[in-house]
mmCIF file as gemmi writes it, N, C-alpha and C atoms, coordinates in Angstrom:
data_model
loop_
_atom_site.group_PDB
_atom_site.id
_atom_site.type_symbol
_atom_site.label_atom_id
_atom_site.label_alt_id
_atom_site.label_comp_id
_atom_site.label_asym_id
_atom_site.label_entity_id
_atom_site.label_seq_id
_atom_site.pdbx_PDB_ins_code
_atom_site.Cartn_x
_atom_site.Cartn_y
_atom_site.Cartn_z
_atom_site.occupancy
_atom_site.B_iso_or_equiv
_atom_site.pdbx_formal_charge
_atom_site.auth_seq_id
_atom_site.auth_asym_id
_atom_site.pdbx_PDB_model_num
ATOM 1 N N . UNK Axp A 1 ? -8.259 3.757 18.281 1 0 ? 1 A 1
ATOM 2 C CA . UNK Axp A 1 ? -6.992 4.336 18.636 1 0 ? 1 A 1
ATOM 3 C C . UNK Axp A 1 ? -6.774 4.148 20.136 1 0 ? 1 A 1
ATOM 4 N N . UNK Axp A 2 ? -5.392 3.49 20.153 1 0 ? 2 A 1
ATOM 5 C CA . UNK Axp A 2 ? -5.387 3.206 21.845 1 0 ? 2 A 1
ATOM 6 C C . UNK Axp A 2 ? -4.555 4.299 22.207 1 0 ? 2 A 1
ATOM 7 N N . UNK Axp A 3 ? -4.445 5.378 23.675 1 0 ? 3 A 1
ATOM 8 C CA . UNK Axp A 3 ? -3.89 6.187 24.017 1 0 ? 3 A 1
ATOM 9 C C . UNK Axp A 3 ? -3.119 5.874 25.202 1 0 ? 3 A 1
ATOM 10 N N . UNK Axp A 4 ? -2.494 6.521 25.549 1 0 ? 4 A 1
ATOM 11 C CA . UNK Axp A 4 ? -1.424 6.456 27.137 1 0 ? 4 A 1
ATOM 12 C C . UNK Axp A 4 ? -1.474 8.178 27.381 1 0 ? 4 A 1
ATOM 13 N N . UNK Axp A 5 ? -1.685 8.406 28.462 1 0 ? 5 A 1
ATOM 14 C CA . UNK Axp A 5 ? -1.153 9.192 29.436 1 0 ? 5 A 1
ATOM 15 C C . UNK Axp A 5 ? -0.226 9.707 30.075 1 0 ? 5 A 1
ATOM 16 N N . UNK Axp A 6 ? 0.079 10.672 30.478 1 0 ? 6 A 1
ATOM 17 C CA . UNK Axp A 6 ? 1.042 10.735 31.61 1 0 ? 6 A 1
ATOM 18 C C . UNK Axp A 6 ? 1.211 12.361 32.172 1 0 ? 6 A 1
ATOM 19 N N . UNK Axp A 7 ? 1.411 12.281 33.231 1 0 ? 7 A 1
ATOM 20 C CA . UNK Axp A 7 ? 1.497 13.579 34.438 1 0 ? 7 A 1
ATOM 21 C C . UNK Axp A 7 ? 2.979 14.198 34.113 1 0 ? 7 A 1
ATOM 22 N N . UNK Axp A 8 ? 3.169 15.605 33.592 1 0 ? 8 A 1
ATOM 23 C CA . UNK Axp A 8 ? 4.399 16.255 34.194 1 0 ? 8 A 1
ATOM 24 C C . UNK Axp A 8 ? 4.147 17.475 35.412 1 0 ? 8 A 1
ATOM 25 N N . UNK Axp A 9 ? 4.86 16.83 36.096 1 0 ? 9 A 1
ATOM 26 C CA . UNK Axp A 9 ? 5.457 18.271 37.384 1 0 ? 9 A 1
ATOM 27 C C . UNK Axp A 9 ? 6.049 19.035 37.663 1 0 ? 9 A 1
ATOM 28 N N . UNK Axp A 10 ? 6.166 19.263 38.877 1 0 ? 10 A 1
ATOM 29 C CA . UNK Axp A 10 ? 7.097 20.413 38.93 1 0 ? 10 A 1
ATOM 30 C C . UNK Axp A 10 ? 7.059 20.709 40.454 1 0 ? 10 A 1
ATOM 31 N N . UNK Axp A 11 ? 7.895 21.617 40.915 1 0 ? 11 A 1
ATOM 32 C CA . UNK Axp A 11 ? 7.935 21.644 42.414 1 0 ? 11 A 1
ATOM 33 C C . UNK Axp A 11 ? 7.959 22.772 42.508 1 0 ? 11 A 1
ATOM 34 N N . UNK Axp A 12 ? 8.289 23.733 41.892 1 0 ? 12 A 1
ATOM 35 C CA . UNK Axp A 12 ? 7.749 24.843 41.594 1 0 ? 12 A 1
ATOM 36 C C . UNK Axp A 12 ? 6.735 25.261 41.216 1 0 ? 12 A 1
ATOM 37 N N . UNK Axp A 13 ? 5.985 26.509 40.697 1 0 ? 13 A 1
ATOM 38 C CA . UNK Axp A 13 ? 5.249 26.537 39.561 1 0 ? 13 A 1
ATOM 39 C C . UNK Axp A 13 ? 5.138 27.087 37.979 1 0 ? 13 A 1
ATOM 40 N N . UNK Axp A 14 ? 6.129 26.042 37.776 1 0 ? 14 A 1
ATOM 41 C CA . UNK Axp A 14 ? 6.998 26.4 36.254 1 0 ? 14 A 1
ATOM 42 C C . UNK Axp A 14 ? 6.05 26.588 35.513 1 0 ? 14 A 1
ATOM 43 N N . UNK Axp A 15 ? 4.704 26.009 35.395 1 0 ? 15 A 1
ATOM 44 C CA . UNK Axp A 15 ? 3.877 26.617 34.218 1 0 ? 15 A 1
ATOM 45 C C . UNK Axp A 15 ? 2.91 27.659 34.317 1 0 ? 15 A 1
ATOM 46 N N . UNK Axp A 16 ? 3.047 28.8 35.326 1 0 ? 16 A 1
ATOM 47 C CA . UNK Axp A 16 ? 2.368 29.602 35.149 1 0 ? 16 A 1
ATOM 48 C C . UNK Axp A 16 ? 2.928 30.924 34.633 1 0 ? 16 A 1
ATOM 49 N N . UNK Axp A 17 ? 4.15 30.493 33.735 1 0 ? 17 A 1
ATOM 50 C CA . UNK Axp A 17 ? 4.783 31.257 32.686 1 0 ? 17 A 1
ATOM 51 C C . UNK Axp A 17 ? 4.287 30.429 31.411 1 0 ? 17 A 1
ATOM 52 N N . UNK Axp A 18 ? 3.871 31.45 30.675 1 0 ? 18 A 1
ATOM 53 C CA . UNK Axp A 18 ? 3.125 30.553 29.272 1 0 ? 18 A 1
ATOM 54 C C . UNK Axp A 18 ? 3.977 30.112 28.844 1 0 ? 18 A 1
ATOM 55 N N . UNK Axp A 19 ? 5.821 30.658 28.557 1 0 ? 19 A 1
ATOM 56 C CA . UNK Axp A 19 ? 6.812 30.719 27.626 1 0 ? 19 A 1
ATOM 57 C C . UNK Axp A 19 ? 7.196 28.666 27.741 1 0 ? 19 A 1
ATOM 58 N N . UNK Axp A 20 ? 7.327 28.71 29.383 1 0 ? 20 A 1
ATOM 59 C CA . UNK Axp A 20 ? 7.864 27.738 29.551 1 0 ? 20 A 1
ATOM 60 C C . UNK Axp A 20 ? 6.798 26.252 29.656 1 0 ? 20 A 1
ATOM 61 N N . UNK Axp A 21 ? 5.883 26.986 29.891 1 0 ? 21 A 1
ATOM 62 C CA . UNK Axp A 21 ? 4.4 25.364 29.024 1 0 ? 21 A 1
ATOM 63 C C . UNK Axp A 21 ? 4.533 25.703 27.659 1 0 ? 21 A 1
ATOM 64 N N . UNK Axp A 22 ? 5.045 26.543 26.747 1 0 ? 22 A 1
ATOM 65 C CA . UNK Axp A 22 ? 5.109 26.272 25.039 1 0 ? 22 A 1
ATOM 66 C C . UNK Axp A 22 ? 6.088 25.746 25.382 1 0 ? 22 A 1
ATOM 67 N N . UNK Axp A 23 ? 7.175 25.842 25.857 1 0 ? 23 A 1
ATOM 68 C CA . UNK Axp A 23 ? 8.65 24.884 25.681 1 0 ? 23 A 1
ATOM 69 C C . UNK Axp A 23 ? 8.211 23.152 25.794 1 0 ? 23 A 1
ATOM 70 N N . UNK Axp A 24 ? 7.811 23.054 27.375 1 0 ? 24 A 1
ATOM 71 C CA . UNK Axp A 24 ? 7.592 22.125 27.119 1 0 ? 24 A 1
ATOM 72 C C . UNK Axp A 24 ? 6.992 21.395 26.453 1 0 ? 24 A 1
ATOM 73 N N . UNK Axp A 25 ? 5.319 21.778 25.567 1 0 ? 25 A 1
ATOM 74 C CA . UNK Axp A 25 ? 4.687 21.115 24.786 1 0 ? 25 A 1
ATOM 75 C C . UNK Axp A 25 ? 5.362 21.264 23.933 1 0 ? 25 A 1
ATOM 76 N N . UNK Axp A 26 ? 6.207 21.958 23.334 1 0 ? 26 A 1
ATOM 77 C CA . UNK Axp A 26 ? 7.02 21.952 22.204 1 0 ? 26 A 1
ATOM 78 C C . UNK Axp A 26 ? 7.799 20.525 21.712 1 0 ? 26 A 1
ATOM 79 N N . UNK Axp A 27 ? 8.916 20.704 23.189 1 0 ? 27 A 1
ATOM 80 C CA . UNK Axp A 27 ? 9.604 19.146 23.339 1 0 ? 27 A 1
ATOM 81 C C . UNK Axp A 27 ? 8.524 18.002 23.581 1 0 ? 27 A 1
ATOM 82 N N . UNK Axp A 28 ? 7.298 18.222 24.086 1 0 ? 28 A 1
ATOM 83 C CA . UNK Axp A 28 ? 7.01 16.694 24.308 1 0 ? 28 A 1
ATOM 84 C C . UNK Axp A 28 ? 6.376 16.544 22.745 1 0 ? 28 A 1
ATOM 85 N N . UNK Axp A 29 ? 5.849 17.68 21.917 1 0 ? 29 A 1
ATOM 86 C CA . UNK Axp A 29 ? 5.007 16.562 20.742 1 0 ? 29 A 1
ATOM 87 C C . UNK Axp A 29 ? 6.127 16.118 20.083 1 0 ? 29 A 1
ATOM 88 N N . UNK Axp A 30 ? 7.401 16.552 20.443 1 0 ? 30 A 1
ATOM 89 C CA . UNK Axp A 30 ? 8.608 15.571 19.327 1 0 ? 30 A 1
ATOM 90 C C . UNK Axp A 30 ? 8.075 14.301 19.562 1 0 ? 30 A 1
ATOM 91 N N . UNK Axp A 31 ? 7.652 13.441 20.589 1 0 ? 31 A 1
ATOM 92 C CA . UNK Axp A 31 ? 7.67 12.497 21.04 1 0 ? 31 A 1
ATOM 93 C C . UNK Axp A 31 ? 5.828 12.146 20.644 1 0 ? 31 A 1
ATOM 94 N N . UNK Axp A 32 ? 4.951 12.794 20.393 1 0 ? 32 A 1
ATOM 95 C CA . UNK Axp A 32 ? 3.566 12.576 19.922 1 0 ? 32 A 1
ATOM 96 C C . UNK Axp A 32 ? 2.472 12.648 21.267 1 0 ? 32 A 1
ATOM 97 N N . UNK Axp A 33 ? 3.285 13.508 22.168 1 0 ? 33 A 1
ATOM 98 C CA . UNK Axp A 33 ? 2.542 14.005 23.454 1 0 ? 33 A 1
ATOM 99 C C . UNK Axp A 33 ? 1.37 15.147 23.158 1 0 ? 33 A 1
ATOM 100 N N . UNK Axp A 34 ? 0.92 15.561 23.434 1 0 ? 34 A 1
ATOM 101 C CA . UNK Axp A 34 ? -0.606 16.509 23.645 1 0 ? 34 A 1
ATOM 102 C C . UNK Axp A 34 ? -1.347 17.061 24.496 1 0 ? 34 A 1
ATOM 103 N N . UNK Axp A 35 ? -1.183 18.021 25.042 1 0 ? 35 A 1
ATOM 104 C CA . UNK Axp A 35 ? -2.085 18.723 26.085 1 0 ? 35 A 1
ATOM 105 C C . UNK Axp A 35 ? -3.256 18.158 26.482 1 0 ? 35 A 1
ATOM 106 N N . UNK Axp A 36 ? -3.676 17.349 27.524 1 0 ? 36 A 1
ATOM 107 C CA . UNK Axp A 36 ? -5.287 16.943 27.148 1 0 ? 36 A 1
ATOM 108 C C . UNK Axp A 36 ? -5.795 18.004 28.314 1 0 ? 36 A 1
ATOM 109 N N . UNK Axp A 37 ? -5.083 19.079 29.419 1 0 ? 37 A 1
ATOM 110 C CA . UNK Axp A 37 ? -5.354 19.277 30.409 1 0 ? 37 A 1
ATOM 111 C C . UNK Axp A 37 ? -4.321 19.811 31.468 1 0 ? 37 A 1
ATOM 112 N N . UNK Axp A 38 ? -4.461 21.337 31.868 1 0 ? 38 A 1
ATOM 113 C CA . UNK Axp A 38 ? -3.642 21.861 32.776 1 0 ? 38 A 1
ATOM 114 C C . UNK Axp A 38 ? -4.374 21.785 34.153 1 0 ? 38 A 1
ATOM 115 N N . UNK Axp A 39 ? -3.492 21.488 34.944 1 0 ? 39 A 1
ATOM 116 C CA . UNK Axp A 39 ? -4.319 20.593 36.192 1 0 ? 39 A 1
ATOM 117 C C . UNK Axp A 39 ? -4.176 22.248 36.905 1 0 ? 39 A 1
ATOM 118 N N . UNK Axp A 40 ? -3.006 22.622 37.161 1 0 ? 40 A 1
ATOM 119 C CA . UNK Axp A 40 ? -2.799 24.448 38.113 1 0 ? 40 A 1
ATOM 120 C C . UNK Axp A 40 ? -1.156 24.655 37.271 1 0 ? 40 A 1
ATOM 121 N N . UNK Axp A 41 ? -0.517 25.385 38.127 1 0 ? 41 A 1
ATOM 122 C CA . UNK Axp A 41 ? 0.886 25.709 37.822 1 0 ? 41 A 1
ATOM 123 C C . UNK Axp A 41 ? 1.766 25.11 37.806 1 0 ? 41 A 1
ATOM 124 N N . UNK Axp A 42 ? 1.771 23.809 38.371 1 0 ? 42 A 1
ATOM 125 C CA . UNK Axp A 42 ? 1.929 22.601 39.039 1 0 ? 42 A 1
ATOM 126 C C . UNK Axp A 42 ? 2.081 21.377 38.304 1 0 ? 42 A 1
ATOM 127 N N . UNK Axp A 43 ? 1.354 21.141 37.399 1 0 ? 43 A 1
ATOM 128 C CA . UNK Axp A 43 ? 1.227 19.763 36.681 1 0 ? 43 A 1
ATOM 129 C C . UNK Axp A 43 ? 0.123 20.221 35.482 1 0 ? 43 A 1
ATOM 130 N N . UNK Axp A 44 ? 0.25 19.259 34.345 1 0 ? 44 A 1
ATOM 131 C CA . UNK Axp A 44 ? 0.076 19.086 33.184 1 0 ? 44 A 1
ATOM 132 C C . UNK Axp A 44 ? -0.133 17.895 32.852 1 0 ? 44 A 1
ATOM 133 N N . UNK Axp A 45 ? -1.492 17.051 32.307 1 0 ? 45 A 1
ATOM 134 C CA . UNK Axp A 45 ? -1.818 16.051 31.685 1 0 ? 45 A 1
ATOM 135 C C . UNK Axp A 45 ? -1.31 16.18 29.914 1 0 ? 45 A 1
ATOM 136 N N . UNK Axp A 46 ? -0.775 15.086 29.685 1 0 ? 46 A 1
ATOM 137 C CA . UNK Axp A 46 ? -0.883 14.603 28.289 1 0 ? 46 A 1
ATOM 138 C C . UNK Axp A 46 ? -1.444 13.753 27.832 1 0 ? 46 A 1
ATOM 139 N N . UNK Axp A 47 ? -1.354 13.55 26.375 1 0 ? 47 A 1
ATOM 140 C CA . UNK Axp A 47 ? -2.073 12.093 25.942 1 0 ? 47 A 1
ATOM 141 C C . UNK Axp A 47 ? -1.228 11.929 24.142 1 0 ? 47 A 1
ATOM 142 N N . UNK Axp A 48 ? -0.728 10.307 24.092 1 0 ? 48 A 1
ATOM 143 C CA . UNK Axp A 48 ? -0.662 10.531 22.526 1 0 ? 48 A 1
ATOM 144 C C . UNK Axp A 48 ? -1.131 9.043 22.048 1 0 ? 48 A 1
ATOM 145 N N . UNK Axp A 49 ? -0.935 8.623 21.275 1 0 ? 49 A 1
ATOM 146 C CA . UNK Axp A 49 ? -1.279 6.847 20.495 1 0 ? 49 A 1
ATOM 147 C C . UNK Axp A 49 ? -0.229 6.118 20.763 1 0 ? 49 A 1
ATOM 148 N N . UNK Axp A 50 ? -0.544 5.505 21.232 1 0 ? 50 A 1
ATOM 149 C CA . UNK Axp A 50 ? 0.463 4.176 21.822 1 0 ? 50 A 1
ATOM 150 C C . UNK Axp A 50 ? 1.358 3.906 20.416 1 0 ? 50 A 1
ATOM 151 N N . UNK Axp A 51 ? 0.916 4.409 19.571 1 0 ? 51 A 1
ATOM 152 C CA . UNK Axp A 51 ? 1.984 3.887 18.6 1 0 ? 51 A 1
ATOM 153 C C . UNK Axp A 51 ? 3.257 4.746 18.217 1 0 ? 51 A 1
ATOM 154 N N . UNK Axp A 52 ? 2.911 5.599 19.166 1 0 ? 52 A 1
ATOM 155 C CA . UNK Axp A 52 ? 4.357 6.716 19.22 1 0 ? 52 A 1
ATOM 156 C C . UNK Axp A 52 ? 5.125 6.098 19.546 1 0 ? 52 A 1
ATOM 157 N N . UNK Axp A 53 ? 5.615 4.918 20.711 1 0 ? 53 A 1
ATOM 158 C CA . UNK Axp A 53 ? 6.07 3.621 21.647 1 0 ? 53 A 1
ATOM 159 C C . UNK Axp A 53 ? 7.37 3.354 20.689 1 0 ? 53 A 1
ATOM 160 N N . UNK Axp A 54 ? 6.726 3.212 19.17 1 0 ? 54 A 1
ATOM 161 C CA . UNK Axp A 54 ? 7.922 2.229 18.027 1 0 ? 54 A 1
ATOM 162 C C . UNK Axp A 54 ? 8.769 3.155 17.877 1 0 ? 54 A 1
ATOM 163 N N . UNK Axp A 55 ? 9.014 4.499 17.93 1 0 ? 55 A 1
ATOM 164 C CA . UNK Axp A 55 ? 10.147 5.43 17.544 1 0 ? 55 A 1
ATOM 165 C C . UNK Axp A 55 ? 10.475 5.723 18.871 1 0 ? 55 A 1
ATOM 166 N N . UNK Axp A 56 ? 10.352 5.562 20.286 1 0 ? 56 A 1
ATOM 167 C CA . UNK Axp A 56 ? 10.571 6.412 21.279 1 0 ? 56 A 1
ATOM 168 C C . UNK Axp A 56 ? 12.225 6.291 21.463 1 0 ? 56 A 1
ATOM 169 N N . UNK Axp A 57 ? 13.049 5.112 20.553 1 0 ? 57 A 1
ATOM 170 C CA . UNK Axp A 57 ? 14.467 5.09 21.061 1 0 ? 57 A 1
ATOM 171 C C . UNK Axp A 57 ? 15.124 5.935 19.921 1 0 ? 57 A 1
ATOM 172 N N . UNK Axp A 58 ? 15.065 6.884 19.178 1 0 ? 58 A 1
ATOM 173 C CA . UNK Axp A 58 ? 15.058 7.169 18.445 1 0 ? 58 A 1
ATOM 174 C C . UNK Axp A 58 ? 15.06 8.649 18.698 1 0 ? 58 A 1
ATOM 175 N N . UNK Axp A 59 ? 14.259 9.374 19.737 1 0 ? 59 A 1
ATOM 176 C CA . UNK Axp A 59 ? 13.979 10.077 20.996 1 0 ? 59 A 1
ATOM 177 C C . UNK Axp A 59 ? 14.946 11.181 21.111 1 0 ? 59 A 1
ATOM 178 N N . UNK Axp A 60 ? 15.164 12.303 21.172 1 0 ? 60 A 1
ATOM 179 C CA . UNK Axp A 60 ? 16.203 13.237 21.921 1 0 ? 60 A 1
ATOM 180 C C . UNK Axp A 60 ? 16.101 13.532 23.468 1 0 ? 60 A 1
ATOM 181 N N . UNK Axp A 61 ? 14.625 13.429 23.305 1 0 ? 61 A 1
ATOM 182 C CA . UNK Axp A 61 ? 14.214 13.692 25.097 1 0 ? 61 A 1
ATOM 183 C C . UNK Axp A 61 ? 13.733 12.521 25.768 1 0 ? 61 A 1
ATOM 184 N N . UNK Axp A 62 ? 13.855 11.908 26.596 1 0 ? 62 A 1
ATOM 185 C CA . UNK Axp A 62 ? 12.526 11.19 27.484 1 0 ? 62 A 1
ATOM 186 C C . UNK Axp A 62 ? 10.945 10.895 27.35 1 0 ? 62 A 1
ATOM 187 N N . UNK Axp A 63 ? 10.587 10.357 26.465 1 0 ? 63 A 1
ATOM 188 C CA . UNK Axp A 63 ? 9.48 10.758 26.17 1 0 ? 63 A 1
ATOM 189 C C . UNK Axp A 63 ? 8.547 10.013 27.239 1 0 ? 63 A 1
ATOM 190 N N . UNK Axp A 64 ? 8.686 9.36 28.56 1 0 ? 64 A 1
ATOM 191 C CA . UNK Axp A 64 ? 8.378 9.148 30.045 1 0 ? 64 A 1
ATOM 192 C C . UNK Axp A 64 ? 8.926 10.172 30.455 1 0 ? 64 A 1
ATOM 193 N N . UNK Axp A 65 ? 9.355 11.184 30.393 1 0 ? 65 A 1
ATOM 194 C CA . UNK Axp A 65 ? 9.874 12.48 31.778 1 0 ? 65 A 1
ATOM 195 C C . UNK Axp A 65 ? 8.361 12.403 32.75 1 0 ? 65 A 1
ATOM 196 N N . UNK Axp A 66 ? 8.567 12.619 33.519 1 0 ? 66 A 1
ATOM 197 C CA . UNK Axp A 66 ? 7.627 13.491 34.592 1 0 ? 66 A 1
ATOM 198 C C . UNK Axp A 66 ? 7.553 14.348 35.286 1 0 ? 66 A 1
ATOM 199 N N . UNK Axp A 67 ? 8.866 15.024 34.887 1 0 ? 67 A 1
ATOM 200 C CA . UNK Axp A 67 ? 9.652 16.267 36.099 1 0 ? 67 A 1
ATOM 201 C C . UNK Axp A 67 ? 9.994 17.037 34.556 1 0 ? 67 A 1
ATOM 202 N N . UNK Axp A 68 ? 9.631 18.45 34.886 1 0 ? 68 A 1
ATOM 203 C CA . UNK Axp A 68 ? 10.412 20.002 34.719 1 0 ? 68 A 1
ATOM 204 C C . UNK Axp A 68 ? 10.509 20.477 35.729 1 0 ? 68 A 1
ATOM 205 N N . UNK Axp A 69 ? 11.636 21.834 35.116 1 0 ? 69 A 1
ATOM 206 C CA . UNK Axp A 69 ? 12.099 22.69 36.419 1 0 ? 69 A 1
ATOM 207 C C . UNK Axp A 69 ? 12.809 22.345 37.106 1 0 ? 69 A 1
ATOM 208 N N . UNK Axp A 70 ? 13.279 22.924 38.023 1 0 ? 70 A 1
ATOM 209 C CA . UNK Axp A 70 ? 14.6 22.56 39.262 1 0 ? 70 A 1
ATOM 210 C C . UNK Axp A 70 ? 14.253 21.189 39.884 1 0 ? 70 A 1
ATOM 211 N N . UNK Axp A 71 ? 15.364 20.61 40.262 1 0 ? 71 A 1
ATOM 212 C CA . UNK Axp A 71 ? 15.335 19.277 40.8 1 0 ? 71 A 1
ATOM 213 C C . UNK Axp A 71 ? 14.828 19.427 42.08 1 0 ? 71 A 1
ATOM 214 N N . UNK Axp A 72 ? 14.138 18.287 42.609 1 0 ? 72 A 1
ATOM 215 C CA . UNK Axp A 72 ? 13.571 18.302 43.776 1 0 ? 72 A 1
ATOM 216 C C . UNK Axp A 72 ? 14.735 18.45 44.711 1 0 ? 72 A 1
ATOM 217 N N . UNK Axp A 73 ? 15.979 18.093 44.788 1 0 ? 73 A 1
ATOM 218 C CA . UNK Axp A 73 ? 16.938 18.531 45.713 1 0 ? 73 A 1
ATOM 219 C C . UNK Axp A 73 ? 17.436 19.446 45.681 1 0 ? 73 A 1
ATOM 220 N N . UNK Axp A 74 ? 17.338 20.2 44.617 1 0 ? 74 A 1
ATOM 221 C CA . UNK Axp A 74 ? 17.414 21.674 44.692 1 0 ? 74 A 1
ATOM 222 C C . UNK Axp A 74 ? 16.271 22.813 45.768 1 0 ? 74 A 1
ATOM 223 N N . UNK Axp A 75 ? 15.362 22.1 45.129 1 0 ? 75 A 1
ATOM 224 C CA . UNK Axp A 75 ? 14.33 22.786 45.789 1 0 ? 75 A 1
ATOM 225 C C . UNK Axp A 75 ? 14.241 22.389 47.279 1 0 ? 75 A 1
ATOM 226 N N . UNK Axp A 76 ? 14.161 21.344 47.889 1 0 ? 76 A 1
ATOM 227 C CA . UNK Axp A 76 ? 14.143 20.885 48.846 1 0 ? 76 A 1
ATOM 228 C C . UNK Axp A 76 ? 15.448 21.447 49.779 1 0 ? 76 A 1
ATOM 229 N N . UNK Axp A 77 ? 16.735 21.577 49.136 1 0 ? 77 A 1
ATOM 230 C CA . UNK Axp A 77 ? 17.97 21.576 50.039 1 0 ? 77 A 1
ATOM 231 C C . UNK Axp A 77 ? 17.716 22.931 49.942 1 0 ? 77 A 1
ATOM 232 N N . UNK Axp A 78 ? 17.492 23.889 49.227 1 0 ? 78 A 1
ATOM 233 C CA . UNK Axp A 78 ? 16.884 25.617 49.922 1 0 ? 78 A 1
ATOM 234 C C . UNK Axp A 78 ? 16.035 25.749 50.458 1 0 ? 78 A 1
ATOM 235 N N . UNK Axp A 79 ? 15.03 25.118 50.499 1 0 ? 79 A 1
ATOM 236 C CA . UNK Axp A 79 ? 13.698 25.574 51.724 1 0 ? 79 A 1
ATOM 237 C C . UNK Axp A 79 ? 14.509 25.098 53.25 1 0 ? 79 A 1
ATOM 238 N N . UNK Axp A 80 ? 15.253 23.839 52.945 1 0 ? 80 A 1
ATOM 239 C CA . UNK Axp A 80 ? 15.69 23.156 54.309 1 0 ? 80 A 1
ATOM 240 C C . UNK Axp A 80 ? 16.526 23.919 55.17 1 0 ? 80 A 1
ATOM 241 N N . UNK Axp A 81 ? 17.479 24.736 54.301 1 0 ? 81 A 1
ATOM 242 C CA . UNK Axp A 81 ? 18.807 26.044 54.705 1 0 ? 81 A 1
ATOM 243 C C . UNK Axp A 81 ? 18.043 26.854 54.996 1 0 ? 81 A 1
ATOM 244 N N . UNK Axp A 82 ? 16.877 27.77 54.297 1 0 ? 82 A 1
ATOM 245 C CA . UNK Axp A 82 ? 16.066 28.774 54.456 1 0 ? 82 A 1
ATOM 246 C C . UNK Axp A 82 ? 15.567 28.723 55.923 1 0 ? 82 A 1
ATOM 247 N N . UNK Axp A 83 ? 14.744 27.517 56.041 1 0 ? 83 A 1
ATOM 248 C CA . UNK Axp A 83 ? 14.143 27.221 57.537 1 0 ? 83 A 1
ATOM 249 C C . UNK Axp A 83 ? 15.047 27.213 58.648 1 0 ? 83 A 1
ATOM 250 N N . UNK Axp A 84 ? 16.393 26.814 58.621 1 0 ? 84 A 1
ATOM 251 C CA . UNK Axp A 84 ? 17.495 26.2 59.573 1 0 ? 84 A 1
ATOM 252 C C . UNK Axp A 84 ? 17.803 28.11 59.867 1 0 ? 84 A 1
ATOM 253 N N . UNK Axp A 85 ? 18.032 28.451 58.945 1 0 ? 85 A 1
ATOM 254 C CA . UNK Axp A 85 ? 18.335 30.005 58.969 1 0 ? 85 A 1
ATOM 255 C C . UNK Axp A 85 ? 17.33 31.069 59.499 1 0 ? 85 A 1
ATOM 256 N N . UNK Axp A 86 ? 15.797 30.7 59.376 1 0 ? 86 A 1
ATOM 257 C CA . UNK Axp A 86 ? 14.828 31.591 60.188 1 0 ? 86 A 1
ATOM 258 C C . UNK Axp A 86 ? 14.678 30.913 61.568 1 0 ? 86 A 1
ATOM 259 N N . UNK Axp A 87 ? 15.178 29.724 62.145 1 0 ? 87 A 1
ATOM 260 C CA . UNK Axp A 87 ? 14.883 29.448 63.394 1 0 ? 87 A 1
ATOM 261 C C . UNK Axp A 87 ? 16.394 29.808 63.974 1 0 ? 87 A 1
ATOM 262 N N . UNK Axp A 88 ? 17.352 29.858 63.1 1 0 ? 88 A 1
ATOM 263 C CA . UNK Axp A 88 ? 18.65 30.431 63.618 1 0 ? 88 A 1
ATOM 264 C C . UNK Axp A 88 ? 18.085 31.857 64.034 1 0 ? 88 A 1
ATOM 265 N N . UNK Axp A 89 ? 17.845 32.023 63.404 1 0 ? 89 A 1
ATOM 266 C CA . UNK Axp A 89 ? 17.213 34.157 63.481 1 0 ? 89 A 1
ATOM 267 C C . UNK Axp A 89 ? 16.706 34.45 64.661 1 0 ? 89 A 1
ATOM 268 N N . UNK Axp A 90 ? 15.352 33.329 64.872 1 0 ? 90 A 1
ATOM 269 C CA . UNK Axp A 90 ? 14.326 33.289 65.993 1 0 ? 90 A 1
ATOM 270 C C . UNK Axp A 90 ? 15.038 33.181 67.597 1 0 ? 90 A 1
ATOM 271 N N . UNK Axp A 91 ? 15.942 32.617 67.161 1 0 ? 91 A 1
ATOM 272 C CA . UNK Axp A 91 ? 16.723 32.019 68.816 1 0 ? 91 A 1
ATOM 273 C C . UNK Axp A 91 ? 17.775 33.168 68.995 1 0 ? 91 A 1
ATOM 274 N N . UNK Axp A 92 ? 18.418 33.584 68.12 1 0 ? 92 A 1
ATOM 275 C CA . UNK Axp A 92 ? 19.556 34.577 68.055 1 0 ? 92 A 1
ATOM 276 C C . UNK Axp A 92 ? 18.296 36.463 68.659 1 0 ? 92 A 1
ATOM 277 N N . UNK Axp A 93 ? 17.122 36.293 68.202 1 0 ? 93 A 1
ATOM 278 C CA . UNK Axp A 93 ? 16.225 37.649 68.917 1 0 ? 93 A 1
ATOM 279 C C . UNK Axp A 93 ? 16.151 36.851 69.953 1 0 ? 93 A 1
ATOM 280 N N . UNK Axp A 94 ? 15.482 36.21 70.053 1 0 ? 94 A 1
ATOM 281 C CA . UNK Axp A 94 ? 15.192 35.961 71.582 1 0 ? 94 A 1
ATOM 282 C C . UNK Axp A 94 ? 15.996 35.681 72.402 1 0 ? 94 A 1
ATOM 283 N N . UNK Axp A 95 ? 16.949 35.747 72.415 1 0 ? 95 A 1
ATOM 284 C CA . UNK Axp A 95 ? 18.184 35.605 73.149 1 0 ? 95 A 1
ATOM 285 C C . UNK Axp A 95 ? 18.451 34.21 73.909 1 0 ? 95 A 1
ATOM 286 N N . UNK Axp A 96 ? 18.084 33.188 73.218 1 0 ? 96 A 1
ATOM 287 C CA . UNK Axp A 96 ? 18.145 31.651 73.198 1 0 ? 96 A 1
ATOM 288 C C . UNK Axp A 96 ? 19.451 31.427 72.839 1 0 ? 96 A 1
ATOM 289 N N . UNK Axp A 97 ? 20.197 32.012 72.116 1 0 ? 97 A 1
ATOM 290 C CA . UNK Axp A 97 ? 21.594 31.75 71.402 1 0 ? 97 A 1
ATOM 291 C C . UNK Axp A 97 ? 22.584 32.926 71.989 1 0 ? 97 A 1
């Protein structure tokens, strides 16, 4: 049996809610994906038989995804405002502004 791999992420840490690692293993075995391994909160190894490959167009989901959870520009464009806004803060006490 030949297998394939693959990493899902996250930029958050979407799986240290159980609800939402059953969701996702839910949606990926549509596709003949498998837990082989929770890396942290962070990321998730799979594994299924390369012969899942012949139905994948056939597919509702992506069965290559590598991302759950909020988009990295989501996440990214609030930490970036967040930061712009505590050094706004910092200069506005210290009377820099």
């Amino acid at each position: 049996m030949d297998l394939e791999y693959k990493v899902i992420q996250s930029t958050v840490p979407y799986f240290a809610k159980p609800a939402n690692l059953k969701k996702t293993l839910h949606e990926e075995a549509q596709a003949g994906w498998q837990l082989v391994e929770k890396f942290d909160n962070f990321k998730i190894r799979l594994q299924r038989d390369i012969a899942q490959r012949d139905s994948d167009h056939t597919r509702q989901i992506d069965p290559y995804r590598c991302h759950v959870g909020p988009s990295n520009i989501v996440t990214y464009s609030i930490t970036a405002v967040l930061t712009i806004l505590v050094v706004l803060a910092i200069f506005v006490a210290v009377g820099a502004i």
